[in-house]
C-alpha positions, -999 to 999 in steps of 0.1 A, spaced: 589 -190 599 566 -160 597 566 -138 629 539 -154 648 526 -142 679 521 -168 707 487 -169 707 485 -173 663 506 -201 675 483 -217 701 457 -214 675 476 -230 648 482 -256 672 448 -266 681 437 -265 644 467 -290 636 457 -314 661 421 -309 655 430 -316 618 455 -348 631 426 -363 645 397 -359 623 425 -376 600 424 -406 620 390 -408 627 381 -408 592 405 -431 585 393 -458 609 358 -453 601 368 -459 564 387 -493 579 357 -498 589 332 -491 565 316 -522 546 294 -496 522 320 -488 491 304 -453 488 304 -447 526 340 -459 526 346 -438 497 337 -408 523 355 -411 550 384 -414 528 380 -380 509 372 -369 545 405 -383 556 425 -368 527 412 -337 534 421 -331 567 459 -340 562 457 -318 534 445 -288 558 471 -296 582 500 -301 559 492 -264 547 490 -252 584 520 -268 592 539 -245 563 533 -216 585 558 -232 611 587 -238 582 
């Protein structure tokens, strides 16, 4: 792990979780999404966000 300082780490901390639940918002409002394309965005939208926090969460490794 990089040398962080404690407030780098409260930052990446709030991103993460911002990131954690955009992810499952998107994905429920794909669940429940009846327009394909509509559905089709929220699941891009989804994938996106757990790809932003998997790379944040490499600055904790």
């Amino acid at each position: 792990m990089a040398n962080l300082s404690e407030l780098e780490l409260q930052n990446l901390r709030h991103l993460i979780g911002g990131y954690d639940t955009t992810h499952c918002k998107m994905k429920e409002y794909a669940s429940e999404s009846t327009d394909p394309k509509i559905k089709q965005f929220f699941e891009k939208g989804a994938k996106s966000a757990m790809d932003n926090k998997n790379q944040l969460m490499k600055f904790l490794q």
